[in-house]
C-alpha positions in Angstrom: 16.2 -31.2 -14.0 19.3 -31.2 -12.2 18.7 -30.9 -8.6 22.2 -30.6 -7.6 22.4 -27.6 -9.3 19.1 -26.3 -8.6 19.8 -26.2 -4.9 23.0 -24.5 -5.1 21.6 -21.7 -5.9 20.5 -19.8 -3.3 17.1 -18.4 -5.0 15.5 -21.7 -4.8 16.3 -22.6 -1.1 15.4 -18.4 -0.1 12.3 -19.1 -1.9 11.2 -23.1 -0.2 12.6 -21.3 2.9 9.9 -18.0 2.6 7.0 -20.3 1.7 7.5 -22.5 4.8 7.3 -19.8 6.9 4.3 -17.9 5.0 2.3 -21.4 5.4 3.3 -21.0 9.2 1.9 -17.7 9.7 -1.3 -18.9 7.7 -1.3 -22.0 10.1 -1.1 -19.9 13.2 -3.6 -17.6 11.8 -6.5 -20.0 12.6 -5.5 -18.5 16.8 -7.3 -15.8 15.2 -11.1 -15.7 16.1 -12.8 -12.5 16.1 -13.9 -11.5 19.5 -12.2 -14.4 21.2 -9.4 -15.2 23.3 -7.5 -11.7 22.8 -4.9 -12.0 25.7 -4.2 -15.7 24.6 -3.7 -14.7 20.7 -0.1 -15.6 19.6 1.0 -12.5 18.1 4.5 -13.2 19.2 4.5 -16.4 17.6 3.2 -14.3 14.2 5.8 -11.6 14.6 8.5 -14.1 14.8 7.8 -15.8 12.1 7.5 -12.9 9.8 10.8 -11.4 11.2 11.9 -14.9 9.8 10.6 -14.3 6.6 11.9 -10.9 5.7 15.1 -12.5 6.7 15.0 -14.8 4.0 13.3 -11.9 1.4 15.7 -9.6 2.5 19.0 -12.0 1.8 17.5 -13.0 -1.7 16.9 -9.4 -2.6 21.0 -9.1 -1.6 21.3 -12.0 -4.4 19.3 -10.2 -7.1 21.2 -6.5 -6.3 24.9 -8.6 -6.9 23.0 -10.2 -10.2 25.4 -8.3 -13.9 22.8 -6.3 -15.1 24.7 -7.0 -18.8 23.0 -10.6 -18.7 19.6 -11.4 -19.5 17.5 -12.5 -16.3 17.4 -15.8 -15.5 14.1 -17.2 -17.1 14.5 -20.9 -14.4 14.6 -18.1 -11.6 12.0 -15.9 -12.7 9.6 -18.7 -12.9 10.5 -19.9 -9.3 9.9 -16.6 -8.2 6.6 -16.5 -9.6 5.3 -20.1 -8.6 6.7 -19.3 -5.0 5.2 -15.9 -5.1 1.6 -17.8 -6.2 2.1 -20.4 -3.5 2.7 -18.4 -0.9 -0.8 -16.7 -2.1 -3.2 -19.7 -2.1 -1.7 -20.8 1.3 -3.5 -17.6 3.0 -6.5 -18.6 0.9 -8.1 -20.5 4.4 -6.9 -18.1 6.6 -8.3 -16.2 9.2 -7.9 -12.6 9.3 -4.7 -11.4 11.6 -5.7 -8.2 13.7 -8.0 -6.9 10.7 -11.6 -5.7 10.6 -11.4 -3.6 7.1 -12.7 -6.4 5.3 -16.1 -6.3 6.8 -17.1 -2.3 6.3 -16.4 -3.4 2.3 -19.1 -6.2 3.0 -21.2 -3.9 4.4 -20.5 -1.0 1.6 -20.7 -3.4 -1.3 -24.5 -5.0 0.0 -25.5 -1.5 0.3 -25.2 -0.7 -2.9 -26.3 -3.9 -4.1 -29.6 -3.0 -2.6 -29.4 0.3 -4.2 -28.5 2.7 -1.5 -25.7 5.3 -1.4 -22.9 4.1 1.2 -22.2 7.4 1.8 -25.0 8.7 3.1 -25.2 6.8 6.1 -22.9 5.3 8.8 -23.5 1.2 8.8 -24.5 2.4 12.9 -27.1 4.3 11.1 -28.5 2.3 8.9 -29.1 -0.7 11.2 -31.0 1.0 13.7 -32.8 2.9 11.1 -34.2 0.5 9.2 -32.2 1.2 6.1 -29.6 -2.1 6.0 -28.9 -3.7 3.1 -31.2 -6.8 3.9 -33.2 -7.8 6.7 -31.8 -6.5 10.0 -32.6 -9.6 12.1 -30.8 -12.1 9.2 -27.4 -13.7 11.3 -25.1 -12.5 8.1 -25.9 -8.7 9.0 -26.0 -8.7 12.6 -22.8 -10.4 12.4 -21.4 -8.0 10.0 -22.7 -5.1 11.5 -21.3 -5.8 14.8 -17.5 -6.5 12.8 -17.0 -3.1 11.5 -14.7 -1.2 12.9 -16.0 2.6 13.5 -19.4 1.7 12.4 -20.8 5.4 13.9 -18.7 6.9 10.8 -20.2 7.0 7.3 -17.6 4.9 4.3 -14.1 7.1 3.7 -13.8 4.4 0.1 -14.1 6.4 -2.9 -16.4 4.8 -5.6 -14.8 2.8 -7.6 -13.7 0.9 -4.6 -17.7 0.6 -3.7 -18.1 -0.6 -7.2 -15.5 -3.1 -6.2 -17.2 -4.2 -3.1 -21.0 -4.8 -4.7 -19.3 -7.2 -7.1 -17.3 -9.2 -4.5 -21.0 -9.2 -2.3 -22.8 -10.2 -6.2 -20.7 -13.2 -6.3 -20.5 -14.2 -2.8 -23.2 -12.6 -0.8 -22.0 -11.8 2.6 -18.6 -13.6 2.2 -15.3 -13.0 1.6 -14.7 -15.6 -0.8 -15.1 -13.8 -4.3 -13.3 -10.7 -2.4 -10.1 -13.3 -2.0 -9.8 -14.3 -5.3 -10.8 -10.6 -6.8 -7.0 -9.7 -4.7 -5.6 -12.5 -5.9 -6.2 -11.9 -9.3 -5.1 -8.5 -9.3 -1.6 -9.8 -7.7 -0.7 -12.0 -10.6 -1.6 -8.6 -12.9 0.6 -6.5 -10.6 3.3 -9.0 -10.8 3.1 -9.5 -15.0 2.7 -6.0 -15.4 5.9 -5.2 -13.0 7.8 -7.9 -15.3 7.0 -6.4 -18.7 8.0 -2.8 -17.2 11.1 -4.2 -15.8 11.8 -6.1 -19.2 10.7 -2.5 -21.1 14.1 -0.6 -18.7 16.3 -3.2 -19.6 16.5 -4.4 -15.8 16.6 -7.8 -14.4 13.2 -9.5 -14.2 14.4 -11.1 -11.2 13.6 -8.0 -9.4 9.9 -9.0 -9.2 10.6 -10.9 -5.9 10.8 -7.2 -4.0 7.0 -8.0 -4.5 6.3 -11.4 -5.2 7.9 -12.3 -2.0 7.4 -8.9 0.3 6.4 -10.5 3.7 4.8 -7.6 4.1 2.6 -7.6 0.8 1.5 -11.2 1.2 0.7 -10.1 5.4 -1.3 -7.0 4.1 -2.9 -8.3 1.1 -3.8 -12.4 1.1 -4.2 -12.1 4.8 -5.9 -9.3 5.6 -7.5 -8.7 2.2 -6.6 -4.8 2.4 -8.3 -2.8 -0.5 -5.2 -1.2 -1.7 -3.7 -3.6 -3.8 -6.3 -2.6 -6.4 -4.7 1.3 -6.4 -1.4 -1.1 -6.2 -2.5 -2.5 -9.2 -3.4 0.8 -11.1 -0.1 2.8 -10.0 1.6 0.0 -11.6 -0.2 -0.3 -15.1 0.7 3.6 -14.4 4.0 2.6 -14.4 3.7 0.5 -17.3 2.3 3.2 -19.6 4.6 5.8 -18.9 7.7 3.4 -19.9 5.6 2.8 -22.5 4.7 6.5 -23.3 1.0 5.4 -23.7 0.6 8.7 -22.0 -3.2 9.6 -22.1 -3.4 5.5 -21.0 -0.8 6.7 -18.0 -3.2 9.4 -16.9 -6.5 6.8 -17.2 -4.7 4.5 -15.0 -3.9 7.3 -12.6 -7.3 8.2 -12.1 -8.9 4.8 -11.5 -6.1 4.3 -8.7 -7.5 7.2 -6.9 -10.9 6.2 -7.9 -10.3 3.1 -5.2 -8.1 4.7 -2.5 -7.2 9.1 -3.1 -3.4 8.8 -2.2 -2.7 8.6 -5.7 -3.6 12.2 -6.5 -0.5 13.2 -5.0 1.3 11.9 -8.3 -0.4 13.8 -10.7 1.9 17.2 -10.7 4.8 14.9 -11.1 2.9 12.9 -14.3 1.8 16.5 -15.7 5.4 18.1 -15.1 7.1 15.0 -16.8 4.8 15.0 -19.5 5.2 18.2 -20.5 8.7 17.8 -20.7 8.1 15.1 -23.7 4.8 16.3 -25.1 3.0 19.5 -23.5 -0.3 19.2 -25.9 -1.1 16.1 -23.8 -1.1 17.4 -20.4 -5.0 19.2 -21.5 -6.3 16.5 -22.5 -4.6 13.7 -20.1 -5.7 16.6 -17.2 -9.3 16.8 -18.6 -9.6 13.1 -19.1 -8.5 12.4 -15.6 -10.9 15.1 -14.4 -13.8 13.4 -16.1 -13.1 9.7 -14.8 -12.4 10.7 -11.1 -16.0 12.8 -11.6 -17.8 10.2 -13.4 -17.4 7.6 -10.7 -18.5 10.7 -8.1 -21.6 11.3 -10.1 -23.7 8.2 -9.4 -23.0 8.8 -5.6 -23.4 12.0 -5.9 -27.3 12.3 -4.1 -25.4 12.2 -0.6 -24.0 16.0 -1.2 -21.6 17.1 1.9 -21.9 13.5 2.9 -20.1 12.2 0.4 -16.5 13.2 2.0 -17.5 13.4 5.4 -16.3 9.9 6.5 -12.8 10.5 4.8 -12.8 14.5 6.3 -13.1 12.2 10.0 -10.5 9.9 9.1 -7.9 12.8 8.2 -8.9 14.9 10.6 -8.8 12.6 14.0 -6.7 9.2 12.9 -3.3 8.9 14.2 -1.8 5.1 14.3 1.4 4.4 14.2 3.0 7.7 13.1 6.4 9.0 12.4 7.2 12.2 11.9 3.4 13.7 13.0 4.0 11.9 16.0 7.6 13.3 17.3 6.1 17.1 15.9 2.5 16.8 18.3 4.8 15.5 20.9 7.0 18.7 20.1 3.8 20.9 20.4 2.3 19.5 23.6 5.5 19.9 25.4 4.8 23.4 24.7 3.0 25.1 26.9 1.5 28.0 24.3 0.9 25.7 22.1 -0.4 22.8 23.8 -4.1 23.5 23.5 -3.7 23.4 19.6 -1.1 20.9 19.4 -3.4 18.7 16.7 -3.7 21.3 14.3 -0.8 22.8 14.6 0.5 19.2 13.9 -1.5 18.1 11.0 -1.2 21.6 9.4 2.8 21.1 9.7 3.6 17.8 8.1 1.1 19.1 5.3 3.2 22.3 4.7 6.4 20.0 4.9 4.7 17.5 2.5 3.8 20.1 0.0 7.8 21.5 0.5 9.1 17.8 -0.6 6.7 18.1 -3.6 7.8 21.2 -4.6 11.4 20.7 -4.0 11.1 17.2 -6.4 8.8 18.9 -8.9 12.1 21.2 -9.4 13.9 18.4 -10.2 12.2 16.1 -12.1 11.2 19.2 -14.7 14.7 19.2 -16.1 14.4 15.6 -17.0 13.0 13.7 -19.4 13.3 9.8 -19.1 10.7 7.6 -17.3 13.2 6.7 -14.6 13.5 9.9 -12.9 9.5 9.8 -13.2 9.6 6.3 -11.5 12.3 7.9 -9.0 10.4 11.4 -7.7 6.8 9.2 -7.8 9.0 6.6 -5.2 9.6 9.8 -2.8 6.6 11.5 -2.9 5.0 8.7 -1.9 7.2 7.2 0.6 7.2 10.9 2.0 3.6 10.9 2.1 3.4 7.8 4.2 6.4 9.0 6.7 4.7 12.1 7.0 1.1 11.0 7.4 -0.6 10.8 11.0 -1.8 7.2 9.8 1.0 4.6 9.8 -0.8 1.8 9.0 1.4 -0.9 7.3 -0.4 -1.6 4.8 -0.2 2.0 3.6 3.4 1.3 3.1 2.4 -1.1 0.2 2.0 2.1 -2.0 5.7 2.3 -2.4 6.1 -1.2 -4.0 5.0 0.1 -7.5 7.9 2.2 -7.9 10.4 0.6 -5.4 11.4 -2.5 -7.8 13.1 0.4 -10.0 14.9 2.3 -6.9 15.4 -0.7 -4.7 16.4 1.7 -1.4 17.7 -1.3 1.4 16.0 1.3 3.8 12.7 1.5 2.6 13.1 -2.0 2.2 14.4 -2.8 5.1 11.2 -1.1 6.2 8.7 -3.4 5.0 9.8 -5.5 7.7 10.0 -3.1 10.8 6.6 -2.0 9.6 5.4 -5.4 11.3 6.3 -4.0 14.7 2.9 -2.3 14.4 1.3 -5.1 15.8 2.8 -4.9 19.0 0.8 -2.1 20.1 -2.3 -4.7 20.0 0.0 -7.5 22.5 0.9 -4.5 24.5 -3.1 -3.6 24.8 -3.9 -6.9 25.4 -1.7 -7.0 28.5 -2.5 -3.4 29.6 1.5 -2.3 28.6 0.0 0.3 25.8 2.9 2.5 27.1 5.2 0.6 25.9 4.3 0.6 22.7 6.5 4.4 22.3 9.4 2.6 22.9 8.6 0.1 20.4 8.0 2.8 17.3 11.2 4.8 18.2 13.1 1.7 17.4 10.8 1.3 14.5 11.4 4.9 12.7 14.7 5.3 14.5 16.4 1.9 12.7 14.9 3.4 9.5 16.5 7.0 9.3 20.1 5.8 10.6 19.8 3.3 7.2 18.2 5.8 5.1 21.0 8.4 6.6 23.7 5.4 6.0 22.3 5.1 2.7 22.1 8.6 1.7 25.0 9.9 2.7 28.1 6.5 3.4 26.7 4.4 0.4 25.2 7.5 -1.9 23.2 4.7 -3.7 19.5 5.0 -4.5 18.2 8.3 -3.5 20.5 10.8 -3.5 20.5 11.7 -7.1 17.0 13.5 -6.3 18.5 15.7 -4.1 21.1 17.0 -6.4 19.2 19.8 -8.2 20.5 20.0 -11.6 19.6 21.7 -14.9 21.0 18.7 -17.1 18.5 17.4 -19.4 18.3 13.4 -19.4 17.1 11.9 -22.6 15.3 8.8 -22.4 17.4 5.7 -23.1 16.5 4.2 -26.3 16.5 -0.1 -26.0 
């Protein structure tokens, strides 16, 4: 190999450069103890070098963008994306968890069905001083479980196919994380081939991969704090793959076990029943009535808990707010008003839904008068990046939903994104050294550096979005390659 060459192009050093810094955040992850030490935690430290990180992802993604799509991808560079991409995986392998507690309620879910309980019919709070835990309540393992989870008084908000998921991590590693690690990264590398066979399919550049493979934020989210979503990350994307495809029954089968693990996906399914009957209307039935019947099937076995079953996610939509956007400038709006001040919640949550159900509407309008994948791939990319912007729950790891779609619409703000997202761990320095306050200023900058680029974007550059809001009656006929 010559390494003259190699290191002249800037791909290689980008990547050496990202996996440096992803091996230092895993390094400083073992500051990390749970319980322990929260004042003295380097958070800063962490936030730096992520910040560092999406420096280097960002610039590399500015390489790929300036990359003639008439030539074929660069097979040497694809490869390096992918080995760096897996490296910087198994270097979170020993890490501790950074700020996260999620992991534990799936311990707890998946031994409670293991011992043949329903997960929803009882908070984890519940069940330990009950008598119904999934073992015996003085073993270490659950007491130091139990007293992990975050929210324990609340019963499971995981739909069942995630709990399915769960009992098979806890079958091969009871009361461990282990098998739960290399269950996610497992279904990385099969988000990552997928996302290079669908790339291949639309005749783009392979070397868009590293908007995942290197997301600071994906590798944070996912090999640190082993966050259940990359499994509906890993279903959107084989959704993705079958519509290019136009496996379309497979497309809808995929849809439905994505929200069988976390229910955001849902929100696609007018826009995969819309485009579909644009190219084949028989198939909506039966892609309608086989999604139905997966999405109920999984229900069924859990179904003994009755109203209990959606009582811990009715809680969680109800009451959560973290981090949010546009929920959190409209309740501020409503508090400041005096008539409506008392109500200012539900007159909040009840307004970004009717504003969420506008932007669905509005690209429902649009993407009926087309039929190729892209502007499928294109209205799916806004309805769920609006969902997220909209949502009272800003969690960053939420923002990983985007990533299925984003590689064919890279938007530099909603990319750019991905790395302001990290600021969200400031609010838990700031409550550490009693400054929670200050956290406000903190997500203005956030959101507020996010709509001046998406504004720049939109209307300056007129690149990646702006096509959706151009309401048109011209049919597009899918490319043939």
């Amino acid at each position: 190999m010559n390494w003259n060459r190699v290191f002249k192009n800037p791909i290689f050093v980008l990547g050496a450069l990202i996996l440096l810094t992803q091996i230092g955040v895993s390094w400083v992850s073992k500051s990390f103890v749970f319980g322990v030490g929260h004042a003295e935690r380097p958070i800063i430290l962490f936030l730096i070098l992520e910040f560092i990180s999406f420096g280097f992802y960002f610039s590399a993604l500015e390489w790929v963008r300036r990359l003639p799509r008439e030539f074929g991808s660069n097979r040497r560079a694809v490869f390096w994306i992918l080995l760096i991409g897996l490296l910087c995986r198994i270097a979170f392998l020993p890490s501790n968890l950074i700020q996260e507690t999620d992991p534990y309620r799936y311990v707890w879910d998946g031994q409670t069905v293991l011992k043949g309980e329903n997960p929803y019919e009882h908070s984890p709070k519940e069940a330990f001083w009950n008598q119904r835990v999934p073992g015996e309540k003085a073993a270490p393992e659950i007491i130091e479980t139990f007293q992990r989870i975050n929210h324990a008084g609340i019963k499971t908000i995981y739909p069942p196919l995630a709990q399915m998921l769960f009992a098979v991590s806890q079958f091969l590693s009871p009361w461990k994380l282990d098998s739960w690690r290399f269950m996610i990264l497992l279904a990385e590398v099969g988000i990552l081939m997928t996302l290079a066979f669908s790339l291949r399919k639309l005749g783009l550049r392979q070397e868009w991969i590293l908007l995942y493979a290197w997301s600071p934020l994906v590798l944070k989210e996912f090999s640190n704090s082993l966050h259940l979503d990359v499994f509906a990350v890993l279903f959107l994307t084989l959704t993705v793959w079958a519509a290019i495809r136009r496996r379309i029954l497979w497309a809808f089968a995929f849809l439905a076990l994505a929200s069988g693990i976390k229910l955001f996906p849902i929100a696609l399914m007018p826009l995969l029943c819309v485009w579909i009957w644009a190219i084949a209307p028989k198939e909506v039935v039966k892609g309608s009535l086989l999604f139905g019947a997966i999405l109920t099937g999984f229900y069924l076995p859990f179904a003994s808990a009755g109203s209990s079953l959606f009582e811990g996610l009715g809680r969680f939509a109800g009451e959560w707010q973290v981090n949010a956007g546009i929920f959190g400038f409209i309740k501020t709006w409503f508090l400041g008003m005096r008539p409506f001040a008392s109500h200012a919640e539900w007159l909040s949550r009840t307004t970004v839904s009717v504003l969420f159900v506008a932007l669905t509407i509005q690209t429902i309008q649009w993407l009926k008068f087309r039929e190729n994948v892209e502007a499928f791939l294109k209205a799916s990319l806004v309805v769920i990046a609006g969902l997220f912007f909209l949502a009272p729950t800003g969690n960053p790891w939420y923002f990983t939903w985007v990533f299925p779609f984003l590689a064919f619409t890279p938007s530099r703000a909603l990319i750019l994104f991905s790395g302001l997202a990290f600021l969200y761990y400031l609010d838990f320095y700031f409550e550490y050294q009693g400054m929670r306050q200050a956290f406000s200023f903190v997500k203005l900058f956030e959101y507020g550096v996010f709509y001046l680029t998406l504004g720049w974007e939109l209307c300056v550059k007129k690149q990646a979005l702006p096509s959706l809001f151009r309401w048109s009656t011209k049919k597009i006929l899918l490319p043939t390659r």
